[in-house]
N, C-alpha and C positions, 0 to 999 in steps of 0.2 A: 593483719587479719585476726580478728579477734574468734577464736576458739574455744565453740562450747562442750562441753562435755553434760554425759546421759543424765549425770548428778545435778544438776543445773538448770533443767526442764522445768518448766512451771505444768507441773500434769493438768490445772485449771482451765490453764489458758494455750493448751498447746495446742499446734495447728496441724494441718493434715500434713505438712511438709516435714513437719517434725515427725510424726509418727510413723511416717514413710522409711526418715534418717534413723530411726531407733529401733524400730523391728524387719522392716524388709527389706530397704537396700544393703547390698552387696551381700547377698545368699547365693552364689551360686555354688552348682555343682563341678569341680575340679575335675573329674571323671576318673580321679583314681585310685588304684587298689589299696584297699584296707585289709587290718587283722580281724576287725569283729563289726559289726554291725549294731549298732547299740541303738535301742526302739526305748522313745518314751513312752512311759503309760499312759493311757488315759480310757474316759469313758467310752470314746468312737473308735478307739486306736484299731482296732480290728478291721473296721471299715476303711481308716483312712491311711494306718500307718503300717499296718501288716502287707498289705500290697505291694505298699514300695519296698519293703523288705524283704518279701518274696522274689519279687522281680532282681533286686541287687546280686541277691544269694544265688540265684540263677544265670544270671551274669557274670558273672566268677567273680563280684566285686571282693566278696568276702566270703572267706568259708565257712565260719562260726555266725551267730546271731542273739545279743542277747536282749530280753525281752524283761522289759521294767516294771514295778508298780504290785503294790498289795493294798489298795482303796477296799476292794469290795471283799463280802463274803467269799466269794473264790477269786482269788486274788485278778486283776486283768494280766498281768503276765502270764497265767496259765489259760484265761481264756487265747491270748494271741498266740503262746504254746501249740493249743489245739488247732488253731485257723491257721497257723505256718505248715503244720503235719500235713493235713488236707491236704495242700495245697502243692504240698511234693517237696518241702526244706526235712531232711534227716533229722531224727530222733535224736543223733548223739552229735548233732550240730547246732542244738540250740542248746542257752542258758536261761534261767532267770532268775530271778530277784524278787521275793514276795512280800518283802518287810517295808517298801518306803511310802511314804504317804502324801509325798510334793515330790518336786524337782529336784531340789536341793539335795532331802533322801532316794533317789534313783541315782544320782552319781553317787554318794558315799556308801550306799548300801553294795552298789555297783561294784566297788573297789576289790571287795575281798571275796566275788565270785569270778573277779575275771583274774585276780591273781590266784587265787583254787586252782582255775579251768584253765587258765593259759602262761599264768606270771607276768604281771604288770613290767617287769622287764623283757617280754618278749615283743612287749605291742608299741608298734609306732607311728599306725593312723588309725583311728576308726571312724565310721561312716555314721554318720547321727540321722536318723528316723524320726522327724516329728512336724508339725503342721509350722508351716513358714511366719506365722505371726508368734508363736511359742519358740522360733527357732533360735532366736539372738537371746533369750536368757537359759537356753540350754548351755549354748556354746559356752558361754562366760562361767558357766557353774561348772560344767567339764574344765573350762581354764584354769579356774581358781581353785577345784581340788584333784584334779585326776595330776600324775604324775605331767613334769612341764615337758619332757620330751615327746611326747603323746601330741601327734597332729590329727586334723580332724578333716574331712571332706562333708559337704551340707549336701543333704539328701533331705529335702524337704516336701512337705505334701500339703493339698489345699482340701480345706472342707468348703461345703459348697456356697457360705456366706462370708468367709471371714478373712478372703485373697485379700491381695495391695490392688487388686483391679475392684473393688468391689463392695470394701468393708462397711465403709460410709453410706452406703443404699440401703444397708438392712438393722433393724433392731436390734437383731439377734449378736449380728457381727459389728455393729458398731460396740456394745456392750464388751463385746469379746477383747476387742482392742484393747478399747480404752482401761478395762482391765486388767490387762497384760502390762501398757505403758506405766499404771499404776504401781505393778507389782516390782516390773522390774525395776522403775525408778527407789523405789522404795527399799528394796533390798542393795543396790548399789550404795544408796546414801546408810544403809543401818553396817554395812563394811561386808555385807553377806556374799556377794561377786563384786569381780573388779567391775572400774568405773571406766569408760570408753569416750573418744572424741565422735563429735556426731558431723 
């Protein structure tokens, strides 16, 4: 059985079977309890990624919640700050992170507020927040720089074009994809995350 790996991909000519192997399958959610809740930034994150982080924290999955990203003028971590509050998550139960501007900067930026806030030797799963097609080059950047005993449970979320049921029907979420399989291909081969069998 010849075994390919994510480095390997012809992103020109990849097929939907591949794209399926390289961001969606095998996400699921493990159902269990985490130290922190850790929310990717992004521009919709409020609408898409705050929710489920709401709903976890309520759950008792975790008690703490930290909230990623400094893109904009007020950074989106303090905008999803605000919309957790609302929403009934405690003042002195969220963190965040205002300084990073990709992926790669919310896990390292990530590092030295959840060791401040909790001590990177106290945590031993956290529960990852972010849209299912973004979710497998989270994980792999969490792998490659957060401490290696640190496990993770997939809490992932859909936006309303860009699922594995769906992506291929629209402009918007084809674009999205194929962008993602680029990116992450791309960082895997420049040595930036590890490199995975598909």
């Amino acid at each position: 059985m010849v075994i390919l790996l994510a480095s390997q991909i012809d992103v020109d000519n990849i097929t939907k079977e591949q794209v399926h192997k390289l961001l969606f399958n095998d996400m699921e959610d493990d159902g269990k309890i985490g130290d922190c809740i850790f929310v990717f930034g992004s521009r919709n994150a409020v609408t898409y990624r705050v929710p489920k982080a709401v709903e976890l924290y309520k759950e008792g999955r975790a008690a703490k919640i930290l909230f990623t990203g400094g893109v904009f003028n007020t950074p989106e971590s303090k905008t999803m700050k605000s919309s957790a509050i609302q929403a009934g998550v405690a003042d002195s139960d969220i963190m965040i992170e205002t300084r990073s501007k990709h992926t790669k900067e919310n896990v390292i930026s990530a590092l030295f507020v959840l060791d401040r806030a909790l001590g990177l030797h106290r945590i031993h799963r956290m529960l990852v927040v972010t849209t299912h097609y973004h979710m497998r080059r989270c994980l792999l950047t969490l792998e490659t720089y957060m401490p290696d005993w640190i496990e993770y449970s997939i809490c992932k979320v859909d936006d309303k074009v860009s699922r594995a049921d769906n992506w291929w029907l629209h402009e918007i979420g084809t674009k999205r994809v194929l962008k993602e399989v680029r990116g992450l291909v791309k960082y895997i081969r420049q040595g930036q995350i590890k490199d995975f069998e598909l």
